[in-house]
N, C-alpha and C positions, 0 to 999 in steps of 0.2 A: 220946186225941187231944190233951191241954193237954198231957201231958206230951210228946208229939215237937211240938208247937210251943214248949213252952218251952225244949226240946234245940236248936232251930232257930234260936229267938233268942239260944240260950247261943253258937253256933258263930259266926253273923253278927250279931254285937250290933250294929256299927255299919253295917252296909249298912240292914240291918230296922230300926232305930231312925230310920235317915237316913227312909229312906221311906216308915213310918208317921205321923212327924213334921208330912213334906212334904205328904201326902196329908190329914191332918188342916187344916191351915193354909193350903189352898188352897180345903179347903168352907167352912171357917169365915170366912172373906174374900166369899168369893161370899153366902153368906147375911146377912153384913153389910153388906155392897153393899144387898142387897135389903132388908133392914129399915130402911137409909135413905132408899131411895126409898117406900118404903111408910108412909115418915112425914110426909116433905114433900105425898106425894098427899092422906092424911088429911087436913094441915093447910090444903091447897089448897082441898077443897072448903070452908071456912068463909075467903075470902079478907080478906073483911070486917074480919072481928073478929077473924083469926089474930094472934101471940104471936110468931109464930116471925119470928127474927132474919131467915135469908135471904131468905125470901118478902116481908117488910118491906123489905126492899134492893129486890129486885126492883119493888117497887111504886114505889118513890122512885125508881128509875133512870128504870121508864118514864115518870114523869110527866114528869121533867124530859126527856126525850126527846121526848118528846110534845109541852110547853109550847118547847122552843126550835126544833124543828121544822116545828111547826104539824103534828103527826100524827108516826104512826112505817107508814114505805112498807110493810117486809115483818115482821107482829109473828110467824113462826113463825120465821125467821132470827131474832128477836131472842129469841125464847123458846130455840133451836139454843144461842145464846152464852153465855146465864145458865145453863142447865143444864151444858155444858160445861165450864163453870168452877167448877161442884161439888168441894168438895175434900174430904179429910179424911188429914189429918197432911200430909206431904210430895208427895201424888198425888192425882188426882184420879180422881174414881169409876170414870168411863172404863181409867183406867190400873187402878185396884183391879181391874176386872171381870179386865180382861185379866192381872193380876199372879197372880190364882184360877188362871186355867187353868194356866198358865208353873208353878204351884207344883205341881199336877198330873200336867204332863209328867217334870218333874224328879223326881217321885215314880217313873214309870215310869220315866226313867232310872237311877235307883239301883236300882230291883229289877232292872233288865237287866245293871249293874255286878256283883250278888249273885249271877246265873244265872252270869255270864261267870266271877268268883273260884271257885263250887264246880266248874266243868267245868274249870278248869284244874287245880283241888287232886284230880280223880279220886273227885267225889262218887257217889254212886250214882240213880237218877232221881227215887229218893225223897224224896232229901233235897233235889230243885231245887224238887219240886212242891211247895211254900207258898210260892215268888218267886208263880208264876201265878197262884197263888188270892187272895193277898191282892190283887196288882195286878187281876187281872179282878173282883173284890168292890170295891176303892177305884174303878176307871171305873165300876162300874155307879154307885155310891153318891153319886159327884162328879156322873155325868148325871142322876141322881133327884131329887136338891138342886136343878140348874142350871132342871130343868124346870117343879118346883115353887115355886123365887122368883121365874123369868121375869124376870128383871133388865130386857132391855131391851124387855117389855112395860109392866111398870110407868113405865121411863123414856119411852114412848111415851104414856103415858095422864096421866103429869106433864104432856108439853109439852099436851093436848090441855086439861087443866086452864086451864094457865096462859093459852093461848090464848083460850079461853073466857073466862076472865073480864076481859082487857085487851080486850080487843076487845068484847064484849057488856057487859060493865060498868063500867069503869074508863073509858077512854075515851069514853062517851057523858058522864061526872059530870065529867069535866074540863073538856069542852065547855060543858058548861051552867054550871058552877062560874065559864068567863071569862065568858059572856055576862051573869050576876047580875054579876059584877063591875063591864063594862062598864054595864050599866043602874043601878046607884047608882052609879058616880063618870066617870062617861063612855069616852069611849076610853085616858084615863089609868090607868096603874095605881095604888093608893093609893101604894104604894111608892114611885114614880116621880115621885107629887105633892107627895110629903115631901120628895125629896132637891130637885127643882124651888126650891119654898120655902125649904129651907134655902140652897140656892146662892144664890140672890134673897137674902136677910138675911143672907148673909156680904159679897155685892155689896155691898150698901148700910152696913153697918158700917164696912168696907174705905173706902167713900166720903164717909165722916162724918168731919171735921175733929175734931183729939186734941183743940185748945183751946177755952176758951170764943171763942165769937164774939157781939158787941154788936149790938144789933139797932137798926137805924139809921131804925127809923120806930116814928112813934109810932100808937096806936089810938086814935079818939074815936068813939066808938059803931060804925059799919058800917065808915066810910070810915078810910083810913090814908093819915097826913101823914110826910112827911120833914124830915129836918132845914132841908133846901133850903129846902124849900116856909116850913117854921115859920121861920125868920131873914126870907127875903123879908117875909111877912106883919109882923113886928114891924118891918122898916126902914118900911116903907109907914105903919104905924099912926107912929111918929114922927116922920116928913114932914107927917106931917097935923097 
């Protein structure tokens, strides 16, 4: 049996090699699809204390969606957008998923190129039967993989994650995080108190004279005399 398979590869080295290749690199795609959704899930249920880079994005985005909005309307469209925009290299998971299968078909295609070249060369049916077998062995093997990583189950129990915890947990702590806010510094925000202040003491800088200026009354205990007043006072004292 190895030896008329390896006859078979010696005859169509590049049809069998195209479509071994093809078939390889289309499961292997799809199972790594799914071992990244089955990491983000992991890290999802510790939302808290997770590490991980993009679920940290995700949390920053919704707060401040959250804090400029006053609320986010529809948070499972917005959980739809973050996931979607999952990438890894030049495509994104979505496109990975679907690039598995395309790599699949194309597998099938070139074993159907390899059936078509030995009936034209006058092969005998022997030599067509290991196109079929490997192609009906690589679908079973590509459906056996697709069913056991479940790709777009896991990407279903992501969103269902992420939703859970913006909604039942993130968003109540934001709420209460402004109203501590507003209850130690009022309706202001501290931030908003500073730049306030500093804008008031750039005013007032701005409206302070560069020179000295003489101060044209004098102090004697509470009350303050002017020069006006002081001359009068000494004309009057010298009349007398």
């Amino acid at each position: 049996m190895w030896q008329a398979f390896g006859d078979f590869m010696q005859r169509d080295l590049v049809c069998t090699v195209g479509m071994l290749v093809l078939l390889v690199m289309g499961i292997a795609v799809r199972i790594a699809v799914g071992v990244f959704y089955r990491q983000l899930i992991r890290e999802a249920d510790n939302m808290a204390t997770t590490g991980h880079r993009v679920l940290r994005q995700w949390k920053v985005k919704y707060e401040n969606c959250f804090e400029m909005n006053k609320g986010v309307a529809n948070t499972s469209i917005f959980v739809d957008k973050l996931i979607s925009r999952l990438s890894w290299g030049p495509f994104s998971y979505d496109r990975w998923y679907v690039i598995s299968a395309q790599l699949e078909l194309f597998s099938v295609l070139t074993a159907g190129i390899g059936i078509a070249r030995a009936i034209g060369t006058g092969r005998r049916i022997g030599e067509i039967v290991p196109y079929y077998v490997i192609t009906f062995l690589g679908l079973y093997l590509f459906i056996t993989v697709t069913t056991s990583v479940a790709v777009r189950e896991q990407r279903r129990t992501l969103k269902i994650h992420m939703i859970d915890y913006l909604e039942n947990h993130l968003a109540p702590r934001i709420h209460v995080t402004k109203e501590d806010i507003e209850y130690l510094y009022g309706e202001e925000n501290p931030l908003d108190m500073k730049r306030t202040k500093r804008s008031i003491h750039q005013q007032e800088v701005r409206q302070r004279p560069e020179g000295p200026v003489l101060e044209k009354t004098v102090h004697r205990g509470n009350d303050a005399v002017t020069y006006d007043e002081l001359e009068r006072l000494l004309k009057d004292l010298l009349a007398t």
